[in-house]
N, C-alpha and C positions, 0 to 999 in steps of 0.2 A: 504493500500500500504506500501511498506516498504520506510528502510529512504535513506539516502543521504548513509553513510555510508555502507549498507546493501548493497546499487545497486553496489557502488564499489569495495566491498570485492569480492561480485559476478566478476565482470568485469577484477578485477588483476589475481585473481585465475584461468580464462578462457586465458587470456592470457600467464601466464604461459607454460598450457598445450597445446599451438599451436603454439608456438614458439619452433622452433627448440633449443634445449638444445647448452650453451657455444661451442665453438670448436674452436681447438690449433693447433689441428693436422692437417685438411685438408686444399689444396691448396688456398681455400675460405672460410674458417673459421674465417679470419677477417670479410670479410663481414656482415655472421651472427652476430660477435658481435659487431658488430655497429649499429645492425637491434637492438639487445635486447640493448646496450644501450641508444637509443635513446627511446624507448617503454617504459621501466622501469624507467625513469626517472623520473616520476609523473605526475603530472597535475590536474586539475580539475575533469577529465574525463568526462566534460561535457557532450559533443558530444552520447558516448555510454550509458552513464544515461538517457537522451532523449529517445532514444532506446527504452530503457527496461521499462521506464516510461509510455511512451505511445500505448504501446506494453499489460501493465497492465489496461491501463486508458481503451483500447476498449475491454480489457474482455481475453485477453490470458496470459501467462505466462512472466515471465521474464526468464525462462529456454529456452522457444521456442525462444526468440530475441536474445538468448545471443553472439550465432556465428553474426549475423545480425550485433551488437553491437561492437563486437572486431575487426569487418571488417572494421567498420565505426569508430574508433581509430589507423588502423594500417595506414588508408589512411591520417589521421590527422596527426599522427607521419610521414608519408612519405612529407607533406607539410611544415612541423616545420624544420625537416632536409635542405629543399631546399631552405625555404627563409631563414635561418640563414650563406645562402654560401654569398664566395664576390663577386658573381654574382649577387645576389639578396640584401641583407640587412646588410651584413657583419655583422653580431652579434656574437661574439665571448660567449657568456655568452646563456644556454637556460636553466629554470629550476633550475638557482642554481647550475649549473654545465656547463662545456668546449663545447661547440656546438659540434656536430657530426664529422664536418668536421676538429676540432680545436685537439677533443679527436683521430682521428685518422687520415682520410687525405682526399682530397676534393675528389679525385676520389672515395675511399670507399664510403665518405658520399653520393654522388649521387649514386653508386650502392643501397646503403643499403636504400634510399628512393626509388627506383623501383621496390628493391624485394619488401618490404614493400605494395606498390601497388598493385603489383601481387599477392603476397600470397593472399592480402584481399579479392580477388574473389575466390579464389582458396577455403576458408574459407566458405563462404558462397554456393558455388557449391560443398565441400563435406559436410554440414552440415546434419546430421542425422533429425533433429527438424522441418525442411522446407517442402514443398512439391515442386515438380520442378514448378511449378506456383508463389509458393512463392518467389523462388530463382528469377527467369525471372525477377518480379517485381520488387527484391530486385535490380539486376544487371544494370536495364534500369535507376532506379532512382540514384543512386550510379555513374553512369558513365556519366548522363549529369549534376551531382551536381559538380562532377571531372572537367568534359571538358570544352572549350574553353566558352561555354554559363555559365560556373558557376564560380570555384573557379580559377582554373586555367587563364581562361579569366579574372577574377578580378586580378589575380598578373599580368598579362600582363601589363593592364591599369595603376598600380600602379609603374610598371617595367617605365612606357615611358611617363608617363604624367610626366607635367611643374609643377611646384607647386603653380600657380596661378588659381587652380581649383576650381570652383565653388562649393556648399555646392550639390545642385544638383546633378552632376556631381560624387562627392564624395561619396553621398550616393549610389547611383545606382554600383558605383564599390565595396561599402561595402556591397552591398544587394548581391553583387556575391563573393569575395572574403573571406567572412564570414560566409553569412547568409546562401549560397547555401546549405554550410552542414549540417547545425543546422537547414536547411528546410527538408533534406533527412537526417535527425536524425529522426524528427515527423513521417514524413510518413513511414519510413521502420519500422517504431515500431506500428504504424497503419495497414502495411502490414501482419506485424509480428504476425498479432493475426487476418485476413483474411477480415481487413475492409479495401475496394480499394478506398474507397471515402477519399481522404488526402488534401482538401482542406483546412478546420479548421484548420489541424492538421498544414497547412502550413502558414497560413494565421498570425499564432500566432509566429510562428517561423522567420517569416519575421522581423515583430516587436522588437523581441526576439534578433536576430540578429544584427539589425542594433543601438540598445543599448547597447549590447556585444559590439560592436567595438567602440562604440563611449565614452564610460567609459576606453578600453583601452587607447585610446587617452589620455583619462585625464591622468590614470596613468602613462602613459609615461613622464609624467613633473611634475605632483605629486608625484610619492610613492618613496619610501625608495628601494635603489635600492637591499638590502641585501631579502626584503621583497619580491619583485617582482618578484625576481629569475633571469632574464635578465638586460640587460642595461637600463639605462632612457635617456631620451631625444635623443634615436636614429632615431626617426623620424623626428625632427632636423637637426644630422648631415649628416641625406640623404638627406635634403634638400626635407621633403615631405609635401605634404600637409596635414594636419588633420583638423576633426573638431575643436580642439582648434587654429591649429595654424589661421583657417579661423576665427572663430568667439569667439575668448575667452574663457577661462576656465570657466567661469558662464554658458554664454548661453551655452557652449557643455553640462553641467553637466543640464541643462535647457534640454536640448534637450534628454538626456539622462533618465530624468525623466520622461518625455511627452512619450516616445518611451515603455517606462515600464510600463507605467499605461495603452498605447493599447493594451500589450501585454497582460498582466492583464484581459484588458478588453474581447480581445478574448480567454484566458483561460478557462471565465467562462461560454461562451457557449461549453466547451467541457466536457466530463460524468468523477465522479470522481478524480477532476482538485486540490483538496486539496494540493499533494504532487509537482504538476506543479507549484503552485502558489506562495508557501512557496522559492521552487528555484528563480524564477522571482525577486523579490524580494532580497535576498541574490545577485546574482548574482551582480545585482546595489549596493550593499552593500557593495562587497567586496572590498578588497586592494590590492588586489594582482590577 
């Protein structure tokens, strides 16, 4: 399998060419360039490395996932734009750079998070690589990861809950706010290579997930804010609840370990998991 790096040279380079080029001239030429810079601003690119990874892991290409992939980043970047408004999280900082709505204006930035959405199907429904089976698949899983049942329904929860929430409570909104993508990362990259059986693939991503967020947590009070690229302690000043603020910086990072080692441990029931495992790992590793 290829590496970390490889998946996402892949992934920039793809994005590129599906992004409409800069524009100055047209009446809605801001728009687009608040689309590419909120895209281009970097990241992990977790989400579409998933993709491509697991897309290799069940025996097809990382060429065949790759539209599947930059679909399931354009939706992540249309999410980063919306909670960073001051409707949502007021974060003026994303990546190391002006949030969306701070580098241009709040109405852009919600435009430019909708196109964003839409293009991403539109991505995956002219992809050459797919079969219209493929796509259906891809569209079903992608839109209830999106909807009221997944990510979207988890920023609701996080929008109107008290911050006297339970640990319970908190994780099942992280298993939706988080994990729902990073579950329709596994599976569209299992689709992606015409295996419809996406249990495993999901099973592990749940896990995967709600360690993700829960390591964010930490770094929210932990990292160097220059490091992080965003602000620190702004789940604080929203007055929200996290697994630290509920159970301490130990046990979340407790909890964070326990979370990584299931993950782990359902990686290894899946076929050529070397390069999934290495991630896993790292991911709880990281600083940033």
């Amino acid at each position: 399998m290829r590496t970390l790096e490889e998946y996402v040279t892949l992934i920039e380079q793809r994005l590129q060419e599906l992004l409409p080029p800069p524009e100055e001239e047209l009446a809605y030429g801001r728009c687009i360039n608040a689309m590419r810079y909120s895209l281009e601003a970097g990241g992990k690119r977790i989400r579409p490395v998933l993709v491509l990874a697991f897309c290799e892991m069940y025996g097809g290409t990382a060429e065949t996932a790759l539209d599947a992939a930059c679909a399931l980043e354009m939706i992540h970047t249309f999410s980063l734009i919306h909670d960073d408004m001051p409707c949502m999280d007021n974060d003026d900082m994303r990546r190391g750079k002006p949030s969306c709505h701070i580098a241009f204006d709040e109405a852009t930035a919600l435009l430019a998070g909708v196109a964003l959405l839409n293009a991403a199907y539109g991505v995956i429904a002219d992809s050459c690589k797919l079969t219209d089976h493929q796509k259906a698949a891809l569209v079903s899983l992608l839109s209830r990861a999106v909807g009221t049942g997944g990510m979207i329904g988890g920023q609701v929860i996080d929008t109107l809950a008290a911050p006297a929430r339970d640990t319970a409570e908190l994780l099942e909104m992280y298993s939706m706010k988080t994990g729902a993508l990073l579950e329709a990362a596994c599976a569209m990259g299992a689709v992606c290579a015409c295996h419809y059986d996406t249990h495993a693939a999901e099973e592990y991503a749940r896990a995967l997930g709600l360690a993700f967020q829960i390591k964010d947590d930490i770094l929210d009070v932990t990292a160097d804010e220059k490091v992080l690229g965003k602000p620190v302690h702004s789940d604080e000043r929203n007055d929200k609840a996290t697994y630290v603020s509920l159970m301490g910086t130990d046990k979340a990072q407790e909890e964070a370990e326990r979370l990584t080692a299931l993950a782990l441990e359902r990686a290894r029931m899946l076929p050529e998991n070397g390069f999934i495992t290495g991630l896993t790992r790292k991911l709880l590793e990281r600083v940033s």
